[in-house]
KETI-186722 format. One record per residue (C-alpha): y negated, x, z; residue number from 1; residue in three letters. Coordinates in pm, whole numbers. Layout:
N
(r (Y, X, Z), NUM, Ala),
...
end
This chain:
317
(r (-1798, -1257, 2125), 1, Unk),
(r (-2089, -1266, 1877), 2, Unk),
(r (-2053, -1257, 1482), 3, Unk),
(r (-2208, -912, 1343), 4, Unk),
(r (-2388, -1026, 940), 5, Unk),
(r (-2387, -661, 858), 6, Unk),
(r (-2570, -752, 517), 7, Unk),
(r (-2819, -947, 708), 8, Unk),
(r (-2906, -653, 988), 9, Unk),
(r (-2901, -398, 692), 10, Unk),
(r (-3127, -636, 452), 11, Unk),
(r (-2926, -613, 147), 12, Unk),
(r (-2699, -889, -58), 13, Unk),
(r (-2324, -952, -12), 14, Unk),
(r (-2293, -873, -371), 15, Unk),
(r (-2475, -478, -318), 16, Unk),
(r (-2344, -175, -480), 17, Unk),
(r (-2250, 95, -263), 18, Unk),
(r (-2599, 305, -363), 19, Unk),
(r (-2789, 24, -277), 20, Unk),
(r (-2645, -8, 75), 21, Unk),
(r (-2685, 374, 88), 22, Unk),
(r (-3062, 364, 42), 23, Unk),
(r (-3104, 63, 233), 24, Unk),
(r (-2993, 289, 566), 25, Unk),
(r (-3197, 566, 459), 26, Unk),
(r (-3522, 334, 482), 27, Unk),
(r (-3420, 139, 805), 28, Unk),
(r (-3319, 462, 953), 29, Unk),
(r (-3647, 627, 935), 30, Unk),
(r (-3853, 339, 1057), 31, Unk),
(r (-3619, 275, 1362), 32, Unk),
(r (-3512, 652, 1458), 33, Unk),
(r (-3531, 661, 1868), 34, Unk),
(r (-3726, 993, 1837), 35, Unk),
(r (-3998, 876, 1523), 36, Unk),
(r (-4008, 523, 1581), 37, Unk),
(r (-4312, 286, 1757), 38, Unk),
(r (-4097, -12, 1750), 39, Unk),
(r (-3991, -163, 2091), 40, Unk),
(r (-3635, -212, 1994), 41, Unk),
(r (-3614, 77, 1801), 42, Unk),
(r (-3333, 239, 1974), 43, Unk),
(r (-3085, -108, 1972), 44, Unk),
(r (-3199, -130, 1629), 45, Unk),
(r (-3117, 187, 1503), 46, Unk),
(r (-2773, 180, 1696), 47, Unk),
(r (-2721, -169, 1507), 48, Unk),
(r (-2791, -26, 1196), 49, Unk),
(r (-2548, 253, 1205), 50, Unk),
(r (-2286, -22, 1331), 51, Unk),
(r (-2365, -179, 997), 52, Unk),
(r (-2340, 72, 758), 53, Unk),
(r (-2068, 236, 942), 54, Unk),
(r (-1905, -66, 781), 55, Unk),
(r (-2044, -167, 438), 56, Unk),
(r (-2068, 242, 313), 57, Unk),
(r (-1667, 221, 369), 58, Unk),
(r (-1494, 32, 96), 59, Unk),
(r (-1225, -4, 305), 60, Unk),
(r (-1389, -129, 596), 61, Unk),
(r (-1617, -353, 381), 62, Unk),
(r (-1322, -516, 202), 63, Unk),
(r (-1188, -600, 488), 64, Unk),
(r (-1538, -757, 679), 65, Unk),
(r (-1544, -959, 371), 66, Unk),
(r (-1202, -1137, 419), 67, Unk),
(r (-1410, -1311, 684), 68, Unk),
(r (-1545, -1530, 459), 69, Unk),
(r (-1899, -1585, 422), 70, Unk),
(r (-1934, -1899, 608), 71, Unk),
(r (-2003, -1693, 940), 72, Unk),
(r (-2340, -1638, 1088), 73, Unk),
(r (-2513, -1380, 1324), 74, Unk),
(r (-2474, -1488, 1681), 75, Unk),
(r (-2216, -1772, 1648), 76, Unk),
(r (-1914, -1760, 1888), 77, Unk),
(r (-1648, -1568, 1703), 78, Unk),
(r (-1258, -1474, 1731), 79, Unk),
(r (-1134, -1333, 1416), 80, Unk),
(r (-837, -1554, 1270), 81, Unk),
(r (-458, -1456, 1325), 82, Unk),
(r (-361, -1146, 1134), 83, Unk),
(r (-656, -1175, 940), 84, Unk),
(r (-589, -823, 827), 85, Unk),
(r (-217, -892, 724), 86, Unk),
(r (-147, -763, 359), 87, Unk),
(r (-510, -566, 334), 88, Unk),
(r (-400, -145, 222), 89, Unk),
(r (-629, 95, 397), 90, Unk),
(r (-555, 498, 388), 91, Unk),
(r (-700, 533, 738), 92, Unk),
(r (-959, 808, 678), 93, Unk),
(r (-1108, 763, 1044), 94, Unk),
(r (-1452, 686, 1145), 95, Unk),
(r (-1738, 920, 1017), 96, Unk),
(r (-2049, 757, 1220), 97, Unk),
(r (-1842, 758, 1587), 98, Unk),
(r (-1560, 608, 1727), 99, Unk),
(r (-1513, 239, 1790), 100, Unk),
(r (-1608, 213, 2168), 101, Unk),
(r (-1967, 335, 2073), 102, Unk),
(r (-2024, 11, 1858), 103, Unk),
(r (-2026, -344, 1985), 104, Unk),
(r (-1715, -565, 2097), 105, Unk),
(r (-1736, -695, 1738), 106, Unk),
(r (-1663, -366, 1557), 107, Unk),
(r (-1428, -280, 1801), 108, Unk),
(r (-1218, -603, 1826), 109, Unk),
(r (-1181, -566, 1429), 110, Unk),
(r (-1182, -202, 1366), 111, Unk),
(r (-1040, -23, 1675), 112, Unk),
(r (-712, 42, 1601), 113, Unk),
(r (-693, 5, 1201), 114, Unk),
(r (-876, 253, 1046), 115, Unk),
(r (-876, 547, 1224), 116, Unk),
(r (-635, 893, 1175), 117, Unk),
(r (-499, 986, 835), 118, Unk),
(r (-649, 1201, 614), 119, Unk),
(r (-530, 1429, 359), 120, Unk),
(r (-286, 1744, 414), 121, Unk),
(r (-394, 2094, 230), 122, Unk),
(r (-71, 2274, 98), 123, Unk),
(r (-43, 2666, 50), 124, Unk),
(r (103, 2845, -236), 125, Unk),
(r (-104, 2969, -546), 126, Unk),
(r (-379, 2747, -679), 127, Unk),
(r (-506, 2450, -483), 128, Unk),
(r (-306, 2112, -370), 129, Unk),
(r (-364, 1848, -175), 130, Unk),
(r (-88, 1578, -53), 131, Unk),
(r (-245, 1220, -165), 132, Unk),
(r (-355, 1025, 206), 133, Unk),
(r (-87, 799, 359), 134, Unk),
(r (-203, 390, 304), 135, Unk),
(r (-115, 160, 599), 136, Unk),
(r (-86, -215, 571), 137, Unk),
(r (13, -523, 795), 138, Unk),
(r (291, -733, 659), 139, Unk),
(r (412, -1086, 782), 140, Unk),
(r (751, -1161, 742), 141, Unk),
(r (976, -1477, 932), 142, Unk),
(r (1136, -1408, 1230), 143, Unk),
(r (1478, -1495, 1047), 144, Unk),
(r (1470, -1192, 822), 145, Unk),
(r (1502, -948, 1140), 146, Unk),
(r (1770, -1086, 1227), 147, Unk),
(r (1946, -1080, 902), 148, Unk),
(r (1818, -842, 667), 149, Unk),
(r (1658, -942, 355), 150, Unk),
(r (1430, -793, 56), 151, Unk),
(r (1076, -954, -18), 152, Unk),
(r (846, -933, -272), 153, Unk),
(r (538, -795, -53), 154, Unk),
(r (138, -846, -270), 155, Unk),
(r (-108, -608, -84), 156, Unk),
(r (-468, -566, -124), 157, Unk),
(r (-608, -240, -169), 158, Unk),
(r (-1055, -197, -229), 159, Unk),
(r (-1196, 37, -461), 160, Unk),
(r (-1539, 79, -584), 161, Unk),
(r (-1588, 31, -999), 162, Unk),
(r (-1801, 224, -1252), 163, Unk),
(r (-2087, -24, -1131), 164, Unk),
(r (-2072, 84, -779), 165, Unk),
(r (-1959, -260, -630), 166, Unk),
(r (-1654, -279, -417), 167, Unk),
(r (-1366, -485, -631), 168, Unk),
(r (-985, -538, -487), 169, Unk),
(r (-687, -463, -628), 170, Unk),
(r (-342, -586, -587), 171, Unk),
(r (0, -450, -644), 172, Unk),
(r (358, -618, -560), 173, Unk),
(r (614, -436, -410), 174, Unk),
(r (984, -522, -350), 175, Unk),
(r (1070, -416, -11), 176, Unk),
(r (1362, -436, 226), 177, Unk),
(r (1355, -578, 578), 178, Unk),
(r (1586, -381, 779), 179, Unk),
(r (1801, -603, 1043), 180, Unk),
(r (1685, -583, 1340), 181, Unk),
(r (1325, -467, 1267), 182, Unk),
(r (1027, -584, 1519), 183, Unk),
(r (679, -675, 1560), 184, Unk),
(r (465, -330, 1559), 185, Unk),
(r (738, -136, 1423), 186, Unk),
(r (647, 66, 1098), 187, Unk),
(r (871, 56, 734), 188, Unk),
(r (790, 393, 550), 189, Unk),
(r (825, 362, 199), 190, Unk),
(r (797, 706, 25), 191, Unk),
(r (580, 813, -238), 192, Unk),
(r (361, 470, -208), 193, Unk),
(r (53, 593, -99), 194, Unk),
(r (-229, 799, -288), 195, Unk),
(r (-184, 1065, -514), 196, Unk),
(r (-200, 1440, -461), 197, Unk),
(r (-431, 1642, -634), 198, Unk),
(r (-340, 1951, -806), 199, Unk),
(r (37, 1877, -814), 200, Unk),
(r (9, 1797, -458), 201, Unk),
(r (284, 1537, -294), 202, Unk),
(r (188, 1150, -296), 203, Unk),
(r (133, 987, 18), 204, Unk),
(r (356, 768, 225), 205, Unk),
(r (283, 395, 284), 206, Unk),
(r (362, 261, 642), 207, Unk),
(r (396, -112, 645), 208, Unk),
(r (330, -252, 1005), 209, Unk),
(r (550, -555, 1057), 210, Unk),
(r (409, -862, 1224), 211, Unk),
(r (586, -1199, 1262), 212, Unk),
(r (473, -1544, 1093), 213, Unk),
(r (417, -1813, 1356), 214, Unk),
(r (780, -1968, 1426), 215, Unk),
(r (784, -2373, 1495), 216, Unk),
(r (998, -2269, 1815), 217, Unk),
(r (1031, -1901, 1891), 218, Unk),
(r (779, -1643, 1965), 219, Unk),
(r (867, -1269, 2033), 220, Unk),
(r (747, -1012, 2203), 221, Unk),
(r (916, -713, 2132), 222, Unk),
(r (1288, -724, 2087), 223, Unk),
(r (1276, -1037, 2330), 224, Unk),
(r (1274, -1386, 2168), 225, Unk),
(r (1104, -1649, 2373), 226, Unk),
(r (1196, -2047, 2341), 227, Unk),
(r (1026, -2306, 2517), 228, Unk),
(r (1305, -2621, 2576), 229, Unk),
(r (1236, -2940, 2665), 230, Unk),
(r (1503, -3109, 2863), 231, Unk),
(r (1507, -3477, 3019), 232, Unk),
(r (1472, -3522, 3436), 233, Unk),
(r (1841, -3605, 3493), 234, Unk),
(r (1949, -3280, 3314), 235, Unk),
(r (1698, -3067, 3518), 236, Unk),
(r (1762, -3258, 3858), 237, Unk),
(r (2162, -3309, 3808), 238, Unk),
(r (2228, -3005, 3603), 239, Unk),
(r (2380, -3027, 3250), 240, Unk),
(r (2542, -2842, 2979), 241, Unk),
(r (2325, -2893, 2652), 242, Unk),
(r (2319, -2716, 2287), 243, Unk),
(r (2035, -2517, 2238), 244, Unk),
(r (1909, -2336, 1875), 245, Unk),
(r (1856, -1954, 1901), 246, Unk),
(r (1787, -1728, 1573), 247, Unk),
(r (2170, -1670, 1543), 248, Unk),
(r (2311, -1993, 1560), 249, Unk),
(r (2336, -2316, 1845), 250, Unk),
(r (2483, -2224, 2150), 251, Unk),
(r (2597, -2391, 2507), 252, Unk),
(r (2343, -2354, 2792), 253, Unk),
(r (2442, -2464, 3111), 254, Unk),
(r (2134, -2594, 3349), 255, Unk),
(r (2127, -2534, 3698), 256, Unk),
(r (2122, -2896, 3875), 257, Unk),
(r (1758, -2959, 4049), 258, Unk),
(r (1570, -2675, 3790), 259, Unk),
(r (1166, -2728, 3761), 260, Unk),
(r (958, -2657, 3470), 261, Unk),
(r (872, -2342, 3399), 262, Unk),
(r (1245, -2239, 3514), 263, Unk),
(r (1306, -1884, 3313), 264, Unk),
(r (1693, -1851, 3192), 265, Unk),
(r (1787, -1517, 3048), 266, Unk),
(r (2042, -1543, 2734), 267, Unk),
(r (2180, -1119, 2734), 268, Unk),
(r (2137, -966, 2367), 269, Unk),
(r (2043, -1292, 2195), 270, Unk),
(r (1696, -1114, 2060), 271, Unk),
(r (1655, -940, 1833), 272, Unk),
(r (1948, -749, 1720), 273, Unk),
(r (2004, -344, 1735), 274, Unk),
(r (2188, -119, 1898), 275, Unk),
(r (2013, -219, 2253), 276, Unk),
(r (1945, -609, 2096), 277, Unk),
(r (1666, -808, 2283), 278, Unk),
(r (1737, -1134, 2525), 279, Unk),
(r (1650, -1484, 2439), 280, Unk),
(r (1464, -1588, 2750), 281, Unk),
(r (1457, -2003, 2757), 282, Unk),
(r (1173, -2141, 2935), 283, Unk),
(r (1246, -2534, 3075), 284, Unk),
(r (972, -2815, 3018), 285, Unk),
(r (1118, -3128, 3178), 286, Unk),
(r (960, -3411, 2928), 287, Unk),
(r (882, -3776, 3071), 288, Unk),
(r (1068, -4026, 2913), 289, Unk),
(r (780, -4296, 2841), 290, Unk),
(r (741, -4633, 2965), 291, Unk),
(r (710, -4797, 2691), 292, Unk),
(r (955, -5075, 2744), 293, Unk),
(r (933, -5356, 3032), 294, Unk),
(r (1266, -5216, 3115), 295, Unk),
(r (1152, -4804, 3129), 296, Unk),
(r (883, -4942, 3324), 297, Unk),
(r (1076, -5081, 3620), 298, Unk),
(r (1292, -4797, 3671), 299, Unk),
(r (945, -4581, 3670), 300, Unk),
(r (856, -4782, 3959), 301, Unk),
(r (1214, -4807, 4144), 302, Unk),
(r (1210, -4434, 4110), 303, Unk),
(r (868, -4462, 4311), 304, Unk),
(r (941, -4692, 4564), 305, Unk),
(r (1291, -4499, 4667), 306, Unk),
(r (1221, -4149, 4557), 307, Unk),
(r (909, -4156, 4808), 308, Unk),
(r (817, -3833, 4607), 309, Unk),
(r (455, -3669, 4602), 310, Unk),
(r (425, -3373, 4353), 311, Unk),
(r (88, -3257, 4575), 312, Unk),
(r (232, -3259, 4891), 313, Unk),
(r (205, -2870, 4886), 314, Unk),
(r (-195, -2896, 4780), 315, Unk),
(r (-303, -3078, 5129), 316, Unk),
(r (-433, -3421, 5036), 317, Unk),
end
């Protein structure tokens, strides 16, 4: 996938006010207008165009394109960075310029799922209201705290354009508890924490979309927790009973006798806790011993002479 320089397609500087990137689609969307336009490309440019401002005319969105970094360049190989969006506050005021599958991989690969529904909720009754717009943001937390329950301190990152026009970012700190037992995708409402109302109008909610921080050995999906153990060759071959960590605690594992790699053993309700708790699923790696010793290297080559074993037999050659 490509990297998009929206500032570069729309000619204007990364420091532009919001006016400035206003008029700059006004000009380039005269001269390359499918049904005015001369220019050859005039219909990929024009749909590139309203890609671009589609972003930069959205504080939100903008903010966001800018956590990037500015070291990226049009047409270099790109994969945006792990949770590169974790602890950014958008309201989610959906797309005004089309949906996301009408723009390029780029936009949609960053923007197709954040930023889109929301909006603000008209109340009855005399005089006008408004209920403030509900904010969304992706939090990382450890893997520990769902299983235990804990309160963090949480900083998020919310844009807003100042009296100059140029987009600035904000931050606020919030104390929040971590329900036990809490997942990745699931949401944490917190009340009151989104935008204002007008007119005496109710304030938003904020939904904070839990994701977890890379663990040194787990990895979940879901309520399952996923551990990748190495074990020696005798213990896979002959079958052992070993310790192994889960989130909760060691515990006995007992290995079938001649297990391969890539064996899958299922430890019940060892995820992630809850009324229906996840499994711990515990994937073997059988890890070589290395010959690193005049002795470890002799018993490498009994084990060849009188094991008469070839791992391709099953490949043909």
């Amino acid at each position: 996938m490509e990297f998009k320089d929206y500032y570069e397609l729309m000619g204007v500087d990364k420091n532009a006010t919001q006016d400035e990137i206003k008029r700059a689609y006004r000009k380039l969307a005269r001269k390359y207008h499918p049904d005015v336009s001369k220019e050859k490309d005039a219909e990929a440019r024009f749909k590139e165009i309203g890609e671009a401002y589609e972003v930069l005319k959205d504080p939100e969105k903008r903010a966001a394109y800018d956590q990037l970094g500015a070291n990226w360049k049009s047409g270099q190989d790109f994969q945006p960075p792990p949770d590169w969006d974790a602890g950014f506050e958008f309201s989610g005021g959906g797309f005004t310029g089309g949906d996301a599958s009408s723009y390029s991989d780029f936009f949609e690969t960053l923007f197709g799922q954040q930023f889109k529904g929301g909006g603000q909720q008209y109340s009855g009754g005399r005089g006008f209201s408004m209920q403030g717009e509900d904010h969304h943001a992706k939090v990382l937390i450890d893997l520990e705290d769902a299983f235990n329950g804990a309160t963090r301190s949480i900083t998020l990152h919310a844009p807003q354009v100042d009296e100059a026009g140029h987009v600035v970012t904000r931050e606020r700190t919030l104390k929040v508890r971590i329900p036990k037992g809490v997942y990745q995708g699931q949401q944490i409402r917190l009340s009151g924490q989104g935008a204002p109302g007008i007119g005496g109008g109710k304030q938003g909610d904020l939904y904070l979309e839990i994701e977890f921080r890379p663990h040194k050995y787990y990895r979940a999906e879901g309520k399952d927790i996923y551990l990748d153990l190495p074990v020696a060759p005798w213990e896979a071959a002959l079958g052992a009973k070993i310790k192994v960590p889960t989130p909760a605690g060691a515990v006995d594992l007992k290995i079938p006798a001649n297990s391969t790699s890539g064996k899958k053993m299922r430890l019940k309700g060892r995820g992630i806790p809850g009324k229906k708790p996840g499994d711990l699923y515990i994937i073997l790696n059988i890890a070589l011993p290395p010959a690193d010793t005049d002795k470890a290297k002799e018993l490498y080559r009994k084990m060849e002479q009188e094991l008469a074993f070839n791992p391709r037999a099953d490949l043909g050659v």
